[in-house]
Residue frames as qw, qx, qy, qz and C-alpha x, y, z in Angstrom:
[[0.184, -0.495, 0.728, -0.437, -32.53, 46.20, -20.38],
 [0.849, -0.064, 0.408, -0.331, -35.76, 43.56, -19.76],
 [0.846, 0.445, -0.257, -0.140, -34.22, 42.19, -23.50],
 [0.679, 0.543, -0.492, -0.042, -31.18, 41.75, -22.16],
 [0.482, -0.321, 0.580, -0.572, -32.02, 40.29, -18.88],
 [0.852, 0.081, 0.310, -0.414, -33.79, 37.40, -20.67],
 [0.628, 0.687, -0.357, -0.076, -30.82, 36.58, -22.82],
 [0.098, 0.446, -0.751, 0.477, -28.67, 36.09, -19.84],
 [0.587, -0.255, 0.587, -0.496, -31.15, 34.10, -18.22],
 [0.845, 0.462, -0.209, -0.170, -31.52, 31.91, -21.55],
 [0.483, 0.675, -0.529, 0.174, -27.87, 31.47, -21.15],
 [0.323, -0.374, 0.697, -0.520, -27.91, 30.57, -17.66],
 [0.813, -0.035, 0.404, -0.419, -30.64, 28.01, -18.24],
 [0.775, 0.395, -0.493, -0.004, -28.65, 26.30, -21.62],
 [0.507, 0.493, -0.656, 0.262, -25.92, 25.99, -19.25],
 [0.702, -0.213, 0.500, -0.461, -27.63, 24.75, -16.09],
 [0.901, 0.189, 0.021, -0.390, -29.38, 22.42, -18.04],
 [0.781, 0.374, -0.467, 0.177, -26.10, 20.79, -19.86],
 [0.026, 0.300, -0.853, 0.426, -24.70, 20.45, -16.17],
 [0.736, -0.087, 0.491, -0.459, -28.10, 18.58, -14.82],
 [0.864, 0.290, -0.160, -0.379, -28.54, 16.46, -17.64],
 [0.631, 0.372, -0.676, 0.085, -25.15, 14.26, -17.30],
 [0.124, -0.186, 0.743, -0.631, -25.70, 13.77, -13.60],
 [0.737, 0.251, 0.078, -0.622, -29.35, 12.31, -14.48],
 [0.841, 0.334, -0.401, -0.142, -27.69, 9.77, -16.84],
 [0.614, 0.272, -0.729, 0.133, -25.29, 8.78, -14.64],
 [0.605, -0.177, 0.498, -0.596, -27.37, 8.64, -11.81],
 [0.946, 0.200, 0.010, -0.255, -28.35, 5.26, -14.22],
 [0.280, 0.647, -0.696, -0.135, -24.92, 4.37, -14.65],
 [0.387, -0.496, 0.621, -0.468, -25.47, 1.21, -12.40],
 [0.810, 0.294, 0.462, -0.208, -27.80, -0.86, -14.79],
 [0.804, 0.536, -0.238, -0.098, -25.47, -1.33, -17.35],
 [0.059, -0.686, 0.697, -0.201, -22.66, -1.70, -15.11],
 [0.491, -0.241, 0.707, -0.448, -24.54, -4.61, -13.28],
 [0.781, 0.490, -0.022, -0.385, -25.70, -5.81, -16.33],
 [0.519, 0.714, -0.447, 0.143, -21.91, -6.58, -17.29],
 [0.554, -0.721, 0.304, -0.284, -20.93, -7.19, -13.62],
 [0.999, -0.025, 0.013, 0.023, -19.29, -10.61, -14.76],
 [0.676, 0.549, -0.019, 0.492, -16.36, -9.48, -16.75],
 [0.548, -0.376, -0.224, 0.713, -13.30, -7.52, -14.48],
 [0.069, -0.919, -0.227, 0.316, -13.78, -4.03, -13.88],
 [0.276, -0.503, 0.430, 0.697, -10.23, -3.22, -15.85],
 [0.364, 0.146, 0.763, 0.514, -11.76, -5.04, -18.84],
 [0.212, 0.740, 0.623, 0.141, -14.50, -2.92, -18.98],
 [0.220, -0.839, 0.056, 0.495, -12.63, 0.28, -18.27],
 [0.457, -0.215, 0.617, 0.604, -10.55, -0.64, -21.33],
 [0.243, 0.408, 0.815, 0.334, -13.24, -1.30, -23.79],
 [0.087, -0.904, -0.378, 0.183, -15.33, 1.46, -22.63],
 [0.092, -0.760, 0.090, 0.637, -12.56, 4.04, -23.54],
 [0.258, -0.158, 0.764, 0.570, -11.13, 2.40, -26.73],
 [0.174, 0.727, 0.663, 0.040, -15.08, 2.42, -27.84],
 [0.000, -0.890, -0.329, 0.315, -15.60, 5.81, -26.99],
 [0.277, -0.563, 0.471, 0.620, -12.03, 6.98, -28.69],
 [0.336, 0.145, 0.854, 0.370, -13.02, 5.28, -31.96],
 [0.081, 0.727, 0.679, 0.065, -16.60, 6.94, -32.05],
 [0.022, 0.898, 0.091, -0.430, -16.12, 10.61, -30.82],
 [0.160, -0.491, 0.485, 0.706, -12.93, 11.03, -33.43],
 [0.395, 0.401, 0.802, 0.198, -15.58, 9.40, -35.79],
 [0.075, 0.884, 0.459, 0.044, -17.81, 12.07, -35.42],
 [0.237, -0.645, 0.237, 0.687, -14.59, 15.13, -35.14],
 [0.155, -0.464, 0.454, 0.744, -13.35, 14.51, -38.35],
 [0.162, 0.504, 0.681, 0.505, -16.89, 13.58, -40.71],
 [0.199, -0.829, -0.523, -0.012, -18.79, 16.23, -38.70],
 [0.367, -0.886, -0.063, 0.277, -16.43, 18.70, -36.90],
 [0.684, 0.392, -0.014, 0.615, -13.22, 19.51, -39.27],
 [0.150, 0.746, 0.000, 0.649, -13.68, 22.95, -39.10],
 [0.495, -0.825, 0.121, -0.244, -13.61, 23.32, -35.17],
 [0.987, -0.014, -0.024, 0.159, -10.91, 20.89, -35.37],
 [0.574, 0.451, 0.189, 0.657, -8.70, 22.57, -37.68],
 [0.025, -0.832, 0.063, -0.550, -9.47, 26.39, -35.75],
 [0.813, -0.577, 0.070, 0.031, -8.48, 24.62, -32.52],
 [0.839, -0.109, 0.183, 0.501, -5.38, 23.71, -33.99],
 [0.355, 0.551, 0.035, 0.754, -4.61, 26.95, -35.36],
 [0.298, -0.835, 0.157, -0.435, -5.29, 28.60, -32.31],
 [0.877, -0.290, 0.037, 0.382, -2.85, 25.76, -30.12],
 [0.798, 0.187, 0.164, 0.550, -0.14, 26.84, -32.61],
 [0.206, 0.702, 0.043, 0.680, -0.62, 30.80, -32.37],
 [0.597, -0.792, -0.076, -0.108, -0.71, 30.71, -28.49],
 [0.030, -0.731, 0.658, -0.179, 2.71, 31.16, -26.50],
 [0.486, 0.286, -0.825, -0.029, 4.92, 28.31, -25.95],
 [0.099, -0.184, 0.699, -0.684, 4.01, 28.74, -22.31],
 [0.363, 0.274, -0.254, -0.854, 0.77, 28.43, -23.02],
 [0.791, 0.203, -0.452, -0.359, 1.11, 25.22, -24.89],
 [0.085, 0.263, -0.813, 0.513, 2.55, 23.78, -21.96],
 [0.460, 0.089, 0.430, -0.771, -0.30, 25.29, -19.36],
 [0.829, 0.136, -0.050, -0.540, -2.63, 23.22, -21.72],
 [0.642, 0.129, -0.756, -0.003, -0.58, 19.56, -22.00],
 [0.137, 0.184, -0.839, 0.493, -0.52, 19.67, -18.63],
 [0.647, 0.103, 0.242, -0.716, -4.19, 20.57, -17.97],
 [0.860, 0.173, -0.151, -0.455, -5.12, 17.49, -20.32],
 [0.596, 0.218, -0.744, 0.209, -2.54, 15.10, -18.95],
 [0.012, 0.184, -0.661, 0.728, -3.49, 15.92, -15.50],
 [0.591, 0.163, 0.073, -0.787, -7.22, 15.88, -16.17],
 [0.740, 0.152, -0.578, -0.308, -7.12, 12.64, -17.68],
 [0.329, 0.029, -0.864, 0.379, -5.42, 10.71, -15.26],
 [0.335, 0.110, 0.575, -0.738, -8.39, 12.25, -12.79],
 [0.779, 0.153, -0.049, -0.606, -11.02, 11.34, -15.02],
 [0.686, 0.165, -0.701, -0.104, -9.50, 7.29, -15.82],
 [0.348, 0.042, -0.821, 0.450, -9.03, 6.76, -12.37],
 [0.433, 0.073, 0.287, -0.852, -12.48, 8.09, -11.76],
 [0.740, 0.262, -0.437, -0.439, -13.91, 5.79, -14.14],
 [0.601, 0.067, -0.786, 0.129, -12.06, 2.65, -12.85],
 [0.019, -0.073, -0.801, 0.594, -12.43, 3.18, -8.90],
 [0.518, 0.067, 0.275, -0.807, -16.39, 4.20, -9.62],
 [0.812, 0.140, -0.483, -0.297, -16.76, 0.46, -11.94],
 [0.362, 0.007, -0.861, 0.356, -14.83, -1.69, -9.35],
 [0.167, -0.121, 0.447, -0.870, -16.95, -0.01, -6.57],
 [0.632, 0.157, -0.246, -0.718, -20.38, -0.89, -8.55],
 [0.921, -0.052, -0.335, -0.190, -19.83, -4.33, -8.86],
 [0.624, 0.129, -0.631, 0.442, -17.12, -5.26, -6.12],
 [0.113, 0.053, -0.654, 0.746, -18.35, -3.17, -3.12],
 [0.134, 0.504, 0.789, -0.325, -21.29, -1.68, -3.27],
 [0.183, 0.715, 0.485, 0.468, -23.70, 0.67, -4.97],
 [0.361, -0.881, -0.226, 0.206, -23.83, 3.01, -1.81],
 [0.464, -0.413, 0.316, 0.717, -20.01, 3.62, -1.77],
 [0.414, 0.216, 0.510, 0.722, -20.31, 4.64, -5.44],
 [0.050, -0.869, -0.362, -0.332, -23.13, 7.23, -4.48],
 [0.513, -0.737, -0.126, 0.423, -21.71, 8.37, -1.57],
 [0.657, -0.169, 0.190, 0.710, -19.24, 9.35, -3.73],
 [0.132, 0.369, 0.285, 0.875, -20.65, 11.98, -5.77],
 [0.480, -0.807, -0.337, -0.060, -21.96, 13.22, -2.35],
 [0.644, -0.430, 0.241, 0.585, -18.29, 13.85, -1.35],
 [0.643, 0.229, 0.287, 0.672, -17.13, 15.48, -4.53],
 [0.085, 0.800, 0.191, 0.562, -19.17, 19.18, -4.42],
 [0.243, -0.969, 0.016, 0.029, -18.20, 19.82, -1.52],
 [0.670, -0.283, 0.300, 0.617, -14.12, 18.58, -2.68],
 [0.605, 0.248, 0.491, 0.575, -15.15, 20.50, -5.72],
 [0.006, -0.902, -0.237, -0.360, -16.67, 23.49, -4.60],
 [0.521, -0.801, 0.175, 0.237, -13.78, 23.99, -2.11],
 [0.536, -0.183, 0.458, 0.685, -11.03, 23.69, -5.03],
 [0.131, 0.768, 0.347, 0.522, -13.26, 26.10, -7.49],
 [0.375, -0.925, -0.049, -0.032, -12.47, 28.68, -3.91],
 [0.578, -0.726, 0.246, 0.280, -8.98, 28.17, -3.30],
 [0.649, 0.004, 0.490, 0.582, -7.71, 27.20, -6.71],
 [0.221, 0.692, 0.500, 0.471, -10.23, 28.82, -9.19],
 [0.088, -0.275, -0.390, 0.874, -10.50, 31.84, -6.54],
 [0.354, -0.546, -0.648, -0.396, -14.48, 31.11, -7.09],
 [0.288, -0.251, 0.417, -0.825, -16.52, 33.65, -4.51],
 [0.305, -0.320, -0.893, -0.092, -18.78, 31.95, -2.11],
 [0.405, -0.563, -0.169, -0.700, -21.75, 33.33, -1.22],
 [0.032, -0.190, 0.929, -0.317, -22.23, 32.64, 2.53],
 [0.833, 0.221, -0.055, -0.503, -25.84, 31.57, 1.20],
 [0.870, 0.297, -0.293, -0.262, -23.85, 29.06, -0.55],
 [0.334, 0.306, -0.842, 0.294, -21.40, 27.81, 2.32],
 [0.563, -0.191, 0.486, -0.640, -24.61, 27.34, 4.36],
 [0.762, 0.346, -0.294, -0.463, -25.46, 24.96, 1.66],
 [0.587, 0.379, -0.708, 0.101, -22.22, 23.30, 1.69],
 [0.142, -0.317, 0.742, -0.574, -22.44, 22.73, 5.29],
 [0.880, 0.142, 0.195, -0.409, -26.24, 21.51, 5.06],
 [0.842, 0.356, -0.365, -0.180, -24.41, 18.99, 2.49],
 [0.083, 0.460, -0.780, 0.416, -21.92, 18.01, 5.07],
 [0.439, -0.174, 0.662, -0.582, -24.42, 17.14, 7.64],
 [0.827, 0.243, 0.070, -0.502, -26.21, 14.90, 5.07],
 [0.617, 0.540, -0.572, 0.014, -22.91, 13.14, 3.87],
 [0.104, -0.279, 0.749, -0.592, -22.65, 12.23, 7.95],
 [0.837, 0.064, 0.235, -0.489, -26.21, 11.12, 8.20],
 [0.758, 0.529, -0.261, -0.278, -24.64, 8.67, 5.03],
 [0.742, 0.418, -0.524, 0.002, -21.86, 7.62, 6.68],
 [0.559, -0.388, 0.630, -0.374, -22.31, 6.51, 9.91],
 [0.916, 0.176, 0.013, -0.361, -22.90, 3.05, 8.15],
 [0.903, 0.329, -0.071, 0.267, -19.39, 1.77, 6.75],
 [0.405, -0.687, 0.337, 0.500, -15.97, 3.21, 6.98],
 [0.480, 0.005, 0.659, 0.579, -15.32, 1.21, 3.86],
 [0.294, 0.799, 0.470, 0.233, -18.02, 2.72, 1.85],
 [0.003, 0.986, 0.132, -0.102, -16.50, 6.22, 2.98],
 [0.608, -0.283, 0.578, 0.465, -13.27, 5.38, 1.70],
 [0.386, 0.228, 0.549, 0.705, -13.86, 4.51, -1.40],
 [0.031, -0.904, -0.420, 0.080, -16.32, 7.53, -1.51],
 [0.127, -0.925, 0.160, 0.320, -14.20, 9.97, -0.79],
 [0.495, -0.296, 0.620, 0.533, -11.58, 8.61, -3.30],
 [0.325, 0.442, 0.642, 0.535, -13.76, 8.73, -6.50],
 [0.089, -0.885, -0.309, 0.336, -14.73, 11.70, -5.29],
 [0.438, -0.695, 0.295, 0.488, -11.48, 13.38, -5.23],
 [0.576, 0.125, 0.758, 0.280, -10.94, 12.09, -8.33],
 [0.230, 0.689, 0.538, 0.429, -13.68, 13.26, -10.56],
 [0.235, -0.876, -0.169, 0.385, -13.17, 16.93, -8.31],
 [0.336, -0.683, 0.345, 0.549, -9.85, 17.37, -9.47],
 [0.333, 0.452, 0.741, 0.369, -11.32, 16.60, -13.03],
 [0.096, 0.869, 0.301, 0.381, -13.43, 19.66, -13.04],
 [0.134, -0.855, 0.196, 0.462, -11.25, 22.26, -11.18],
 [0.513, -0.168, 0.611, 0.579, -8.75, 21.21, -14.30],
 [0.306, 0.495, 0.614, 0.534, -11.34, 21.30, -16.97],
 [0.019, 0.981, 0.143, -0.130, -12.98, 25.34, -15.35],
 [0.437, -0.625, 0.303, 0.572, -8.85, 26.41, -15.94],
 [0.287, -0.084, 0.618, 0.727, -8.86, 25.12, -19.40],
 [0.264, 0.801, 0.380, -0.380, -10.47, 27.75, -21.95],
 [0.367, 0.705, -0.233, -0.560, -10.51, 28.57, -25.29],
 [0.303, -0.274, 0.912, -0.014, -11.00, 25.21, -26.65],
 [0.586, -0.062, -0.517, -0.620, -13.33, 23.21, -28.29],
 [0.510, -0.465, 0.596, -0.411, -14.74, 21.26, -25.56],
 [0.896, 0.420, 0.001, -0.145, -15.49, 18.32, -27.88],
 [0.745, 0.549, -0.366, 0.100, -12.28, 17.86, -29.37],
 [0.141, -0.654, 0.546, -0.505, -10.50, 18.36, -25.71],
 [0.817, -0.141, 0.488, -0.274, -12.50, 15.38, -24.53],
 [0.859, 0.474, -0.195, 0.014, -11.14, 13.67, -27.93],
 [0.377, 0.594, -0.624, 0.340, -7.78, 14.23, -27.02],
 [0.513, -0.402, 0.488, -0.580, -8.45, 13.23, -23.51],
 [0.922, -0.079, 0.266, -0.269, -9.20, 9.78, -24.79],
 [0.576, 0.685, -0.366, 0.254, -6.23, 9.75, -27.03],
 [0.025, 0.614, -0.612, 0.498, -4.07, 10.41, -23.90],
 [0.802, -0.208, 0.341, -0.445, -6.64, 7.55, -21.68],
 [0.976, 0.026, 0.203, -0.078, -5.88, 5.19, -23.85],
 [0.467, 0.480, -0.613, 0.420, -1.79, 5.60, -24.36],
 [0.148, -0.519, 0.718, -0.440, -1.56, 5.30, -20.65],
 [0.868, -0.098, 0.318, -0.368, -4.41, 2.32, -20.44],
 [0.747, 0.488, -0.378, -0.248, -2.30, 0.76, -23.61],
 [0.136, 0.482, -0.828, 0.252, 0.74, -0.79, -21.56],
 [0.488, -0.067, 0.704, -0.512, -1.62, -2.13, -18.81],
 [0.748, 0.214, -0.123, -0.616, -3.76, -3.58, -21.55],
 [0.629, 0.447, -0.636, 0.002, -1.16, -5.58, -23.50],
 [0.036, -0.248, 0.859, -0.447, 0.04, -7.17, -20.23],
 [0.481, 0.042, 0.700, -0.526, -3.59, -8.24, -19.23],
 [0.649, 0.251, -0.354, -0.625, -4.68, -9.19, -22.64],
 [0.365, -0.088, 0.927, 0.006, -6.47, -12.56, -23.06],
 [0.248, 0.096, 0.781, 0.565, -8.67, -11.73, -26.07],
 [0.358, -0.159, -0.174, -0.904, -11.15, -9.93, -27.22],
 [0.508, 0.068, 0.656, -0.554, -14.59, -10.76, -25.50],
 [0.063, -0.092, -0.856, -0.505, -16.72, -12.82, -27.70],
 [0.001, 0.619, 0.716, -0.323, -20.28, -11.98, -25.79],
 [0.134, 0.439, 0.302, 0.835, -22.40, -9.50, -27.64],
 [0.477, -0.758, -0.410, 0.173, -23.79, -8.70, -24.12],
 [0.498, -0.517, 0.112, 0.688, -20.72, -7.18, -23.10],
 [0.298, 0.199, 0.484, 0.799, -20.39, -5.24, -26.71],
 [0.220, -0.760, -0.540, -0.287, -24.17, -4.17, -26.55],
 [0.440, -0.784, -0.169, 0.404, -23.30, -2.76, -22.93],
 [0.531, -0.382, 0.229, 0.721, -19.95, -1.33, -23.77],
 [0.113, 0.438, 0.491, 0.744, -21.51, 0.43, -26.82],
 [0.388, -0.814, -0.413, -0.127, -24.39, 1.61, -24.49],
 [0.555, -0.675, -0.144, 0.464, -21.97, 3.10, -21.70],
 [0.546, 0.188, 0.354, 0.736, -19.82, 4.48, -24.67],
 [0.000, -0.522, -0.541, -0.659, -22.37, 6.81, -26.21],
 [0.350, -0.776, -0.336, -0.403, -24.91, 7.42, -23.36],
 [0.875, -0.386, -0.260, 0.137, -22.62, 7.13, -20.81],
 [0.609, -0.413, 0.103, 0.669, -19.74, 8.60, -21.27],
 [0.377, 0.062, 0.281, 0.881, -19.48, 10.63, -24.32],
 [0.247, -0.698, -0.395, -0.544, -23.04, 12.81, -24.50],
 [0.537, -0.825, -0.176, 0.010, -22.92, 13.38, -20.51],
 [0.515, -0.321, 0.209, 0.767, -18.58, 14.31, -20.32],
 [0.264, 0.271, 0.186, 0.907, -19.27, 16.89, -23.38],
 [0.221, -0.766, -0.472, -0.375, -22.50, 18.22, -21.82],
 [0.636, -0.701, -0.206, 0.246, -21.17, 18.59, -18.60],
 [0.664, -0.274, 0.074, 0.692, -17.99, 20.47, -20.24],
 [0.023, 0.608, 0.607, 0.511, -19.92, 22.53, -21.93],
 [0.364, -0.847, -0.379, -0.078, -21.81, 23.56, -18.97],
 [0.663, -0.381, -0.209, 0.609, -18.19, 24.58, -17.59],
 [0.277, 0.421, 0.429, 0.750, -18.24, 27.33, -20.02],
 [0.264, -0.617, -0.296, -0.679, -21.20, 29.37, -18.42],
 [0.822, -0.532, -0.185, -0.083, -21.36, 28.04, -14.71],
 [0.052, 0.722, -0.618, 0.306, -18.73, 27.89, -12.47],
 [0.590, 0.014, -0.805, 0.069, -17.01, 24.32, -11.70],
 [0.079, 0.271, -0.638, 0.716, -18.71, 25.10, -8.11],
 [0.541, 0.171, 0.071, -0.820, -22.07, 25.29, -9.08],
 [0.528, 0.248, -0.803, -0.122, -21.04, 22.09, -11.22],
 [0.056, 0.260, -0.888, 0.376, -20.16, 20.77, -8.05],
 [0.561, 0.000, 0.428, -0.708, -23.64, 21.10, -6.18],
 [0.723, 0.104, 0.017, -0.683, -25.24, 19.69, -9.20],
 [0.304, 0.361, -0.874, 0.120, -23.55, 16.32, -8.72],
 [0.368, 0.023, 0.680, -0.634, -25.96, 15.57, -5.76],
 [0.710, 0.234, -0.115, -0.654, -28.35, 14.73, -8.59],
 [0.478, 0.247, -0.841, -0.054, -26.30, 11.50, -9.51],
 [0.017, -0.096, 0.927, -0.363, -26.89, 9.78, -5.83],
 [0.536, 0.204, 0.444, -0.689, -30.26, 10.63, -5.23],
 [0.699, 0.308, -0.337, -0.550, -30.81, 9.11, -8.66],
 [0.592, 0.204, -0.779, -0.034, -28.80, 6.32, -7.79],
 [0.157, -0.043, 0.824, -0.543, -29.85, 5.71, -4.20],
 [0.748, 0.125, 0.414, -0.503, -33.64, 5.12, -5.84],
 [0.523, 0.606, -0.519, -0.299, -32.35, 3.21, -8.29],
 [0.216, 0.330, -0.891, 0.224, -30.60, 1.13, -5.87],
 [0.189, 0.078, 0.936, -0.288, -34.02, 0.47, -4.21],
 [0.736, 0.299, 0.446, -0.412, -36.39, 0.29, -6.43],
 [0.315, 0.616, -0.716, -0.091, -33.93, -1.58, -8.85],
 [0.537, 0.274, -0.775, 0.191, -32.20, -3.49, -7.23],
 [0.793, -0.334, -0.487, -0.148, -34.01, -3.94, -4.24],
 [0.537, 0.161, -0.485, 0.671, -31.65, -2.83, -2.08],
 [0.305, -0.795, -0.513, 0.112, -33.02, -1.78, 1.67],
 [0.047, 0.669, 0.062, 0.739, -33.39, 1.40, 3.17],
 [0.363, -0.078, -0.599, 0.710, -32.81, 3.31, 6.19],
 [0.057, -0.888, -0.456, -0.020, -34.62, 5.87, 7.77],
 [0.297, -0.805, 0.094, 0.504, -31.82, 8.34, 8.56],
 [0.341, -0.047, 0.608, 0.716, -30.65, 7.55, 4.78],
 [0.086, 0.755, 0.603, 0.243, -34.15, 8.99, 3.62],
 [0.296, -0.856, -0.206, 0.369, -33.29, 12.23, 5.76],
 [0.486, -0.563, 0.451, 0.493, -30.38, 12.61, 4.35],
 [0.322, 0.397, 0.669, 0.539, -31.45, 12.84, 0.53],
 [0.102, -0.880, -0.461, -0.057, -33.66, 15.10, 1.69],
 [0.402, -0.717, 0.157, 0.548, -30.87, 17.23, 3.07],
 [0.530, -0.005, 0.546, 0.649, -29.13, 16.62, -0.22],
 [0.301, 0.647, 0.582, 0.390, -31.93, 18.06, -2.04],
 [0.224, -0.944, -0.105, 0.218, -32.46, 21.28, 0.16],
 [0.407, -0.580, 0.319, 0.629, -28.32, 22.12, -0.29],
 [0.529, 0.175, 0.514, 0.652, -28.88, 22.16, -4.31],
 [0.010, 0.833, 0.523, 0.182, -31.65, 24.23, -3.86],
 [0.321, -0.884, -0.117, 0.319, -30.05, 26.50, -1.86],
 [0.702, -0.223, 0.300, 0.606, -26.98, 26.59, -3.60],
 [0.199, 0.315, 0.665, 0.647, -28.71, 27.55, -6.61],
 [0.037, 0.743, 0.642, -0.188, -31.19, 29.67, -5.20],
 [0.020, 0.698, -0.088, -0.710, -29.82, 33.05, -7.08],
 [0.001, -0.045, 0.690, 0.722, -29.53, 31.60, -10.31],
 [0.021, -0.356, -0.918, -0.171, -32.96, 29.84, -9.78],
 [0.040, 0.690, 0.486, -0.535, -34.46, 33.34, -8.51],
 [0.106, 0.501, -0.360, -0.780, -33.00, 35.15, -11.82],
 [0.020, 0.088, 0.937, 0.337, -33.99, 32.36, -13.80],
 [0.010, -0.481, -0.876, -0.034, -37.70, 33.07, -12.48],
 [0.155, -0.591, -0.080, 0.788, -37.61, 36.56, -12.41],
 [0.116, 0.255, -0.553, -0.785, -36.62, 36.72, -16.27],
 [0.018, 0.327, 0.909, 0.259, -39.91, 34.54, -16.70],
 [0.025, -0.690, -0.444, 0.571, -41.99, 36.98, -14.88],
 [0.259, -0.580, 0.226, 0.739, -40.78, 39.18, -16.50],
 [0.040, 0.164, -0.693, -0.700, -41.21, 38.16, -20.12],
 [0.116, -0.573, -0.806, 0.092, -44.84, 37.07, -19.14],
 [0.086, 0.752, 0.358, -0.546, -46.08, 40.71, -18.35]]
């Protein structure tokens, strides 16, 4: 029983871990954005997928055949119905994830950093309330005290702007309705799903392209970046984080989003210099307390099975 208590807490901690770790990186997303900050927020939305499309199918078909190839045989042996239920999941899922991407790069360099945190302050609790009503995810009421504690901290946040809570609550929404989509779809490779996903990103980005083309960039700044956001940015934190969907529920997902602001709200001042409040300090704090709680059964099993394997 202790053996297989410590297996399941192993498991629990692989798949924690691959949800914290892409919310960490793009808690940094900001310094390569701002880095780039000249060049129009479409252009980099372009590049940045057409990069990433180029690389991940790089690595599918020298590295991954075989998961490739069992994916596709399992598409083709599933009911038609089926194969539907899954175009639509990855046509629907994209559009939430491109239009996450573009409203969270304009935001960065055209409003403000804040708005672009706020935003992934706004999303667990859009995303842990569509894991309940869509996913028909139980909530502990442990873990709607949480959500509520995260409320009152997202208020502390936005007594400041209107605009900032706007666009907030739009990339939010967004990148929410991203992961209730991706916890539905299962029995996949999550890899190759995120392949196709860029496939599909960049037929619908193609029309909009051609119309706005005025040549490739010629600055290996902008290349350097756009390689950088590619890789660390976008592909290593979008498969970790689907991954994590696997073991975790997209609710739990949700919570650990809060990591992104807090990363990016010190980021934004000791960065970029950017002042501080006092009631915006409170509020982080709040933030922190609602992951904790949220998490506070996995994070008691999680120490338990150490105890445990320690005696």
């Amino acid at each position: 029983m202790l053996i297989k208590d410590k297996l399941a807490a192993g498991s629990n901690v692989r798949y924690l871990l691959a949800g914290f770790i892409p919310f960490v990186i793009w808690g940094c997303f900001a310094i390569p954005l701002r880095n780039i900050k000249g060049f129009p927020s479409e252009e980099i939305l372009y590049y940045r997928i057409f990069t990433s499309l180029i690389l991940i199918w790089t690595v599918i078909l020298l590295f991954r055949r075989k998961q490739l190839n069992t994916d596709i045989a399992y598409v083709k042996a599933v009911s038609k119905k089926q194969r539907f239920t899954y175009l639509w999941q990855i046509l629907c899922a994209t559009v939430f994830l491109v239009l996450n991407w573009y409203t969270f790069i304009y935001a960065v360099n055209n409003v403000s950093l804040t708005s672009a945190a706020f935003a992934y302050m706004v999303c667990p609790l859009l995303t842990a309330f569509g894991g309940f009503v869509i996913l028909k995810e139980k909530l502990s009421p442990l873990k709607l005290i949480s959500l509520v504690v995260a409320l009152i901290s997202v208020v502390f946040l936005a007594t400041g702007s209107l605009r900032d809570v706007i666009w907030s609550v739009i990339i939010a929404a967004f990148y929410a309705g991203y992961l209730v989509i991706q916890r539905k779809m299962q029995g996949i490779d999550k890899l190759n799903v995120l392949a196709v996903q860029f496939l599909v990103a960049c037929l619908i980005l193609l029309p909009f392209f051609i119309c706005q083309y005025n040549g490739v960039p010629q600055s290996s700044w902008f290349w350097i970046h756009i390689l950088i956001i590619a890789v660390v940015f976008t592909i290593i934190p979008l498969f970790l984080s689907l991954y994590s969907l696997i073991g975790i529920p997209s609710s739990t997902l949700g919570i650990l989003i809060y990591i992104n602001p807090i990363i990016a709200f010190a980021i934004a001042v000791f960065y970029f210099g950017e002042s501080i409040d006092v009631h915006q300090v409170y509020a982080y704090v709040l933030l922190l307390f609602s992951v904790i709680l949220f998490n506070w059964n996995l994070i008691r099993t999680i120490f338990t099975a150490k105890t445990l394997s320690n005696i």
